[in-house]
N, C-alpha and C positions, 0 to 999 in steps of 0.2 A: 483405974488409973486416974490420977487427978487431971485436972484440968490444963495447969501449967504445965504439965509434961507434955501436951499436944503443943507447946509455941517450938522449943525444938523442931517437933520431926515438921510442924507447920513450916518454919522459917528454911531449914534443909529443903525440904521439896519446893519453897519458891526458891532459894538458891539453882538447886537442881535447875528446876526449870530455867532459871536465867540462865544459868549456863546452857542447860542443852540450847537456848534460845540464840544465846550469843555463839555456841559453836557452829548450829544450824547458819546462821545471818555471814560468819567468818570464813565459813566453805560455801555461800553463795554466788564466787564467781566462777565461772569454769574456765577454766586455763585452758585445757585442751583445746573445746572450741572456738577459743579466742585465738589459739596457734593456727587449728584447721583454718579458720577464716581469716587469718594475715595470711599463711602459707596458697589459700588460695587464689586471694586476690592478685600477690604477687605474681602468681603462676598464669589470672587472666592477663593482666597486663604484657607480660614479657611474650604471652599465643600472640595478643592481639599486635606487640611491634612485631613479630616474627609475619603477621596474616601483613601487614602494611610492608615488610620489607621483599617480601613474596611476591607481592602483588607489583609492585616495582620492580623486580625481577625479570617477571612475566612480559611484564610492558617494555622492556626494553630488551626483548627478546633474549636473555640470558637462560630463559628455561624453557621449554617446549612441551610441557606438560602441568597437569594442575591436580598433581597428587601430593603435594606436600600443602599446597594452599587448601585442597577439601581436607587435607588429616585436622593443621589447624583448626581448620572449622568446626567441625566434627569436636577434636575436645576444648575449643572453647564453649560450645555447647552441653559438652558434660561438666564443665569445671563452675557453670553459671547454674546448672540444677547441684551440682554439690556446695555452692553458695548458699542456694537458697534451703536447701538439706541443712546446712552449716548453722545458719541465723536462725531456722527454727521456728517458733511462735514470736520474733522480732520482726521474719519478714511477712507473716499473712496478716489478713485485712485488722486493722485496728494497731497492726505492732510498730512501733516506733519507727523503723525501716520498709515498711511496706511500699509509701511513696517509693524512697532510692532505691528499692529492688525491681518494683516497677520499671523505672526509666533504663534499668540495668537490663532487663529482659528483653525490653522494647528496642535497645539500641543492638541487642543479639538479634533478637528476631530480625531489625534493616539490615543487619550486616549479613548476615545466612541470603537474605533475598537481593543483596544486592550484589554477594561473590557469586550466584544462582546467575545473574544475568551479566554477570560479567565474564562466566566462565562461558556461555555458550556466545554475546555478542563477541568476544574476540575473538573465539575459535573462527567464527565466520569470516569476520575481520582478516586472519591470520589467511584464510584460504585465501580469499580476496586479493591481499597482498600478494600473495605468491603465484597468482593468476593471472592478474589485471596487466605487469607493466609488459610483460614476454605478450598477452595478445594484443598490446597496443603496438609494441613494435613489430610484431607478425602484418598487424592490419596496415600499420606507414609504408613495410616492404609492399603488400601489396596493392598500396594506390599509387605508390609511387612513379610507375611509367603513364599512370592516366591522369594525375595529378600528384605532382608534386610538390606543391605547394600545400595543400591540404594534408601530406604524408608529413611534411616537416613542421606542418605544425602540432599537428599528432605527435611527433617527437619533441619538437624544442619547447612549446605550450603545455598541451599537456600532461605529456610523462615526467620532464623536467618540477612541474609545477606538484604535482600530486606524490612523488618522491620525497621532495622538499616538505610537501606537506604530512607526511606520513613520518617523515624522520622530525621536527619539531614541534607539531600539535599546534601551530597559535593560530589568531586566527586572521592574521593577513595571510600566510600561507593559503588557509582554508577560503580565503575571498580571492585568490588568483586560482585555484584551483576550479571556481563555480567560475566565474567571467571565463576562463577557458573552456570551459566544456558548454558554456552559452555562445562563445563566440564559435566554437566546432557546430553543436547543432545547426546554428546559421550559415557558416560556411560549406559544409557538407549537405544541404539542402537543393535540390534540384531544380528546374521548372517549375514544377508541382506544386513546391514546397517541403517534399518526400524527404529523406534521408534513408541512405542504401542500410539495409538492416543490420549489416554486420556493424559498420560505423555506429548506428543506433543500439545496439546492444552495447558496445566501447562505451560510451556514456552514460548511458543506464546506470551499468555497473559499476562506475566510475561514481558517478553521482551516490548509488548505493553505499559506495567504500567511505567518501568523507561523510557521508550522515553515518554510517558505522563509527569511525573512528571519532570522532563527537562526542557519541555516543559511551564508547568505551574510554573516553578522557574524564566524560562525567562521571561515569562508575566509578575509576579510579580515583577523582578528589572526593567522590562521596564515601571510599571506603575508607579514605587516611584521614577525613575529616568527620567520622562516625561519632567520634568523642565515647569510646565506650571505656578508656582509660580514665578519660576524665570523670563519667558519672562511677564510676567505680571506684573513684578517689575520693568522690563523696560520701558513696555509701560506707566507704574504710573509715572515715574521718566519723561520721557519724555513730559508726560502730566504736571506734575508738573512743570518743568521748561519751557513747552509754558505758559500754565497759572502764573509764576511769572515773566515774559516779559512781559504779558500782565498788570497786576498788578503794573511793574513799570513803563509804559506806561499812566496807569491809574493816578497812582500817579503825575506824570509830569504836567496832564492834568488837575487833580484837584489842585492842587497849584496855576496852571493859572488863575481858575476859581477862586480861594479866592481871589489872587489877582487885579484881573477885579471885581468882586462883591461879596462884603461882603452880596449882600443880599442873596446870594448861604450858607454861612454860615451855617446856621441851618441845610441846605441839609445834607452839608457834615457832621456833626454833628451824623445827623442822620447814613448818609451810615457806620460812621465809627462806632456806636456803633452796626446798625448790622452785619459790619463785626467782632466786639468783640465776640456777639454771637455767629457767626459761628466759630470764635476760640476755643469757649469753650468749639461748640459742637465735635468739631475735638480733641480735649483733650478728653474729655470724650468717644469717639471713640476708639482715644490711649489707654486708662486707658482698656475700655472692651476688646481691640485685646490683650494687654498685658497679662489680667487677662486669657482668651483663651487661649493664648499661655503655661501661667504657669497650667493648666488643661489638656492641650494636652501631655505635658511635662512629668507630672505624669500616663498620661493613658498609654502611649509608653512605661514609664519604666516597668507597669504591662504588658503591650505586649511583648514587648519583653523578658521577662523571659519566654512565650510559655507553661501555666498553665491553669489548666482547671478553679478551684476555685481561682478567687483572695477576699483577704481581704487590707481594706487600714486600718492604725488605726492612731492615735495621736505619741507623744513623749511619752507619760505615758499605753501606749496600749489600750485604749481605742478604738472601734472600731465606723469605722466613717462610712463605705463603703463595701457593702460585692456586689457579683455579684449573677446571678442565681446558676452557678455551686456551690455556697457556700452552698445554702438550699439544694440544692441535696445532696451534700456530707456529708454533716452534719444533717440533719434534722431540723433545726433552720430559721424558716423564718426571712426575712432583717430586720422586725421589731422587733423581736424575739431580733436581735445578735449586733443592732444597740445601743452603749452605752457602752455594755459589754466589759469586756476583752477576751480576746482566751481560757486563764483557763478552760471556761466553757466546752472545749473541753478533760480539762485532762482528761487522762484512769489512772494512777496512776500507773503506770507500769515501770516510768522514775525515777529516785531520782532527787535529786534537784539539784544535781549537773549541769548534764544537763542542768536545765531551766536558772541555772543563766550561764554557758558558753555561752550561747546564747545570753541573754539579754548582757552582757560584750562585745562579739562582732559587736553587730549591732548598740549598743548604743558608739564606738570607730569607728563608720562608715563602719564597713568592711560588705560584705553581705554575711550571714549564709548561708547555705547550707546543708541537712541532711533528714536523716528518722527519723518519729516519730510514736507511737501509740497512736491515739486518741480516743475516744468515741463519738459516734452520743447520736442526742439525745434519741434514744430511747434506748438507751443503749449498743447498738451493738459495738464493738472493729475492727478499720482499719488501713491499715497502709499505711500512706501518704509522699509522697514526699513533701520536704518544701524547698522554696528559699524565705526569708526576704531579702531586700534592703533596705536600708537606703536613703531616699528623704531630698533633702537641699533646703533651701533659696536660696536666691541669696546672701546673708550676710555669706554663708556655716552652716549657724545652721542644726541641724537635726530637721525634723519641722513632718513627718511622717513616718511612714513604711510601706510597700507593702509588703505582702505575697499571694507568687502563691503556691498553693496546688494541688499535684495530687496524685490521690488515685490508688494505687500499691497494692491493697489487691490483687484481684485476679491474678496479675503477679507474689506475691510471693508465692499462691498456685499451680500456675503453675510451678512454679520452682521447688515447694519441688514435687511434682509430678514426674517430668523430674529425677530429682535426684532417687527416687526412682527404677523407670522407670531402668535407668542407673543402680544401682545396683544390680537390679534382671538381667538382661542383662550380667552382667559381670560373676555375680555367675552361669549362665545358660552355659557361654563359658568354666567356668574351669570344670564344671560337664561333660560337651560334651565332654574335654581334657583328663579328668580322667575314663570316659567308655570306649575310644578306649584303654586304656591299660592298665585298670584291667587282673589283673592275678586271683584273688580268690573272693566270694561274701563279705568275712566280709574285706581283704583290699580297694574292691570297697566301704563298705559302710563308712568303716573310712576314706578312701579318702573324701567321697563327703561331709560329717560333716566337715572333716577339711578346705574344700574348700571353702563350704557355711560361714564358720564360718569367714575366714579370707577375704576373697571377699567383701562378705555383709559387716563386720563389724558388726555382730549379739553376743549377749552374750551368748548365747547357739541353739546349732542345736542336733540333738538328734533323730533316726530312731527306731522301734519297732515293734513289729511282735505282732500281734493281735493273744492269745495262745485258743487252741481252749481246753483247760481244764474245769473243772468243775465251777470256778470261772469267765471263760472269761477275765484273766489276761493280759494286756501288757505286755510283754518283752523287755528292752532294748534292742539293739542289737549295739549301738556305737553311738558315742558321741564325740562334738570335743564344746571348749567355755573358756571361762575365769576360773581360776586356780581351785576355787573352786566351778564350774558348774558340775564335774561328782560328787561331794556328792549329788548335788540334785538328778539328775541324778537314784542315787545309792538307796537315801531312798524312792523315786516314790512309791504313788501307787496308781495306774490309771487301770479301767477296761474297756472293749466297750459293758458290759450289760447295764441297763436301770437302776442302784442303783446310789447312790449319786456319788460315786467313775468314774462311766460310762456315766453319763451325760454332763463331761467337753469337752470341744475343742479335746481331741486326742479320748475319745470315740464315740462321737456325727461323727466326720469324718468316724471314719471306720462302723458304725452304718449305715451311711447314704453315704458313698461312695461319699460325699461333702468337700469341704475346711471351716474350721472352723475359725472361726477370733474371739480372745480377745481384744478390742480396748482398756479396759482400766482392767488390772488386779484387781485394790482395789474396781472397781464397779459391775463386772460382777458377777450376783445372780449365775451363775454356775460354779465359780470359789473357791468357799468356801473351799473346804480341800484343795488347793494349793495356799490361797491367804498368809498365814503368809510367807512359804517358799518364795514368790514370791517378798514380799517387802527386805526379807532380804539377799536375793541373787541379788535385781536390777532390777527384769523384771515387764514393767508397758505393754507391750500387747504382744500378740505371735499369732502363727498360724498353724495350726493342716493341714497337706495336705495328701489324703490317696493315698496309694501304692495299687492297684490291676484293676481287672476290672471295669468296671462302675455298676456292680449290686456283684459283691464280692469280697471285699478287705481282704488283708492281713497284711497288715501295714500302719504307718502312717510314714508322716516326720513333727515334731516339730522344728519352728522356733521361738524364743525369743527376744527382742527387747527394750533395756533401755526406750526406750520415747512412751510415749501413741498416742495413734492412727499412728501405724510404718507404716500399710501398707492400702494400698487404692485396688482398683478393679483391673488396670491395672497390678500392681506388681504382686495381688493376682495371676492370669491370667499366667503369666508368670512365677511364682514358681509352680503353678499346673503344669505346658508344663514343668518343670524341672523335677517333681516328677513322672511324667507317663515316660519322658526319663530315670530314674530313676528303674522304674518296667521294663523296657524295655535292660534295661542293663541286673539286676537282672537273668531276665528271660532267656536271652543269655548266661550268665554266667552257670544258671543252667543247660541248653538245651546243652552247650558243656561235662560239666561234666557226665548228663547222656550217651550221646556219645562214650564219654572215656569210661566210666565202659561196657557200651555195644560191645566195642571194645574189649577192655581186656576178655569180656566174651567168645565174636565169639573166639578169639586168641586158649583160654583156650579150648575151643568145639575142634578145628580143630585139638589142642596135643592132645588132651585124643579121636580122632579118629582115629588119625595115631599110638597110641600106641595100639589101639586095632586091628588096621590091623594086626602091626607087630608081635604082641602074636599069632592074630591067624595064622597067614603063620608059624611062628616057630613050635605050635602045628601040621601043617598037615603034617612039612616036617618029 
């Protein structure tokens, strides 16, 4: 073959080669693993707001377990080895991403050790809590007759202080919480120096709980400030921009290839409209992280208001979204309340006024705030804390509403309790004020009426001496109340036999040497010949407490009260410890009087002996 015949098949085969070279070069990026690793990245990010929205969850006691917080964990941890599976020879030692995989791994690894000791510090924390305030008040009850003053501050110090501080984390809270349990060790110190061990355990533990919760405040901003989205946004960006170098590389190399052989054409054809698809799958990717984000968006604003029951509803109130704590609080299962409006919750107890302040507010965007009393469904009446937020577009329309709901019934029985508590407390110190210096039994007894009367804030108080006549009549003996509580007073008539007249609250007590309670005057069947007087003088319940020993009394003390149901067990408790102090006075008073007169009598013996001396020595002289 001659010579020239070989520049052909020569020039062909460096074609060839160019070609295979530029087809090789034109399929050098991999699409797939460029999808695996957006598809993953996106998938770390959306664990890691889900592990941050979790963990706020937790902390604000909405969940009571940490099986969904270790799941996350768990496959963010497998989604950061399929990263690093993903990238390849990009991310080991020497590959362009090896740094940002590093920092990616590292910021996994703080985050694994830091949900590790977050899940076991508030576990502890959680006991803690649910330990510590029930034996603080155990330990107040029981100092309380040996000191009381140390028991209330055990209560008003520091239970009140360490509540506060457990429900808002800052750290003045946490600075009245430590001065308090420093001013209790000092206070609760004996002689010695000593403090009684159970009180020193209360503090311990106490002290324990805020270095706990501290503690798990830190963990919490160290998990949501982990930055592991962020360094993951680098490693994305940096991958993205090797792969669109590589991309424009590709492109260079496919140009060549069209223009060396159209019959590559169709290829490229081809490659370009699967790269179209893969664009569109990358939109549609976009479209569902967006749609994610605007879900996330609204779950955070229910998070963060820190409510037990939330509800989401529409623009028009319709409810779109209720949580578990909703069916508890309400009685209304999700499918039940799903459609509805909130209404269904009115007690009717509000006017309208009210409902429309409301709707005026949240619907001008501002977010409500307030108590309300609603009804369950079974008909039961509560009273809840409500904060409404207003949710916008991105256009700023109001498109939803969030209401977080927490149920404050039993906190406000607790209060009116305290209250009570506190006012028998105060009426007990001006009675203790006014025994040490009584001068006569009826200014001690009109003292302590007028003490109870003005202390308490009671409409009538009222003392009587059980007569031991033919009739077993009450006797007034003094009175102190509103202008015209002594006509009632005055026209009484009250016996402590067994007739109709002796069957009420002030005879039933001296009868039975018991405290007698009217919770509600217009219902009580033994309140019948004192019930007209009773509505038109104001008093809707009172309380009969008797004056003598524990098997024979001699009086009572009657206490009167505008509002039904005034007094509870505790009060009761401590007006009775007023009323024996009370017969204890009495009884002093009388014990110095017979004294006196027995004095005066010895005096009177000892003249009428000396005058008989003196007659008879005159007679013998």
């Amino acid at each position: 073959m001659r010579r020239g015949a070989y520049l052909p098949i020569l020039f062909g085969m460096v074609v060839l080669a160019m070609l295979v070279f530029l087809y090789v070069q034109a399929r050098s990026i991999d699409l797939a693993r460029y999808s695996l690793v957006n598809e993953t990245v996106a998938d770390l990010q959306r664990l890691d707001a889900e592990l941050g929205q979790e963990v706020l969850r937790i902390r604000q006691g909405l969940v009571n377990h940490y099986d969904f917080l270790n799941d996350r964990m768990r496959r963010i941890e497998e989604q950061v080895g399929h990263l690093e599976q993903g990238l390849g020879e990009l991310a080991e030692p020497g590959g362009s991403l090896f740094g940002s995989m590093a920092l990616v791994r590292g910021a996994q690894e703080k985050l694994r050790q830091a949900v590790n000791d977050y899940v076991s510090q508030n576990a502890l924390m959680r006991n803690s809590e649910n330990y510590l305030p029930g034996e603080i008040r155990r330990l107040a009850a029981e100092l309380r007759p040996s000191n009381s003053r140390l028991a209330d501050r055990l209560d008003d110090d520091l239970l009140d202080n360490l509540l506060l501080y457990l429900l808002k984390g800052d750290g003045k809270s946490r600075s009245r919480v430590m001065q308090a349990i420093t001013d209790l060790w000092g206070a609760g110190a004996d002689e010695r120096g000593e403090v009684v061990p159970q009180l020193a355990n209360v503090l311990s533990h106490a002290t324990l709980l805020v270095e706990r919760k501290h503690a798990v405040d830190h963990l919490v901003h160290q998990m949501l400030d982990m930055g592991l989205s962020q360094r993951l946004g680098i490693l994305y960006d940096s991958y993205r921009q090797d792969h669109l170098a590589k991309q424009r590389r590709a492109g260079f190399y496919r140009m060549g290839l069209f223009l060396m052989a159209s019959a590559l054409l169709g290829y490229l054809v081809h490659l370009l409209l699967k790269m179209a698809r893969t664009t569109r799958a990358l939109r549609r990717s976009l479209s569902a992280i967006q749609q994610a984000q605007e879900t996330l968006r609204i779950q955070a604003s229910a998070l963060e208001a820190a409510a037990n029951a939330i509800v989401i509803t529409d623009r028009e109130g319709r409810i779109q979204w209720v949580n578990e704590a909703f069916s508890h609080l309400t009685g209304y299962s999700r499918e039940e309340a799903l459609g509805e409006n909130p209404r269904i919750l009115n007690s009717g107890v509000h006017s309208e006024d009210v409902y429309r302040l409301l709707w005026n507010t949240i619907l001008d965007g501002r977010v409500w705030s307030g108590e309300l009393v609603n009804r369950r469904k079974d008909g039961k009446l509560y009273v809840e804390e409500e904060t409404i937020t207003p949710v916008r577009d991105e256009e700023g329309e109001i498109t939803h509403f969030i209401a977080i709901k927490n149920d404050i019934t039993e906190r406000r029985h607790t209060e009116r309790a305290l209250r009570r508590a506190n006012r028998a407390l105060r009426v007990l110190s001006e009675v203790n004020q006014i025994l040490v210096r009584a001068g006569s039994e009826q200014q001690l007894l009109d003292d302590i009426c007028r003490a109870i009367h003005e202390a308490g804030g009671f409409c009538l108080v009222w003392i009587g001496r059980a007569e031991q006549d033919e009739e077993k009549t009450v006797r007034p003996l003094a009175w102190a109340g509103e202008s015209e509580a002594g006509d009632y007073v005055r026209t009484l008539k009250i016996r402590w036999d067994d007739s109709e007249y002796g069957r009420g609250p002030t005879g039933t007590a001296i009868r039975t040497c018991k405290p007698m309670v009217v919770t509600d005057t217009n219902r009580d069947p033994n309140y019948g010949p004192w019930r007209e007087a009773a509505r038109r003088y104001g008093f809707r319940s009172s309380v009969a407490l008797p004056l003598g020993r524990p098997d024979a009394c001699w009086g009572v003390l009657n206490i009167y009260s505008a509002t039904q149901d005034s007094f509870d067990s505790e009060e009761i408790a401590l007006l009775q410890e007023l009323a024996d102090d009370i017969e204890f006075g009495v009884k002093a008073l009388q014990f110095h009087d017979e004294r006196h007169q027995l004095r005066r009598q010895l005096q009177q013996a000892q003249k009428m002996e000396a005058i008989g001396q003196l007659t008879g020595g005159i007679a013998h002289d």
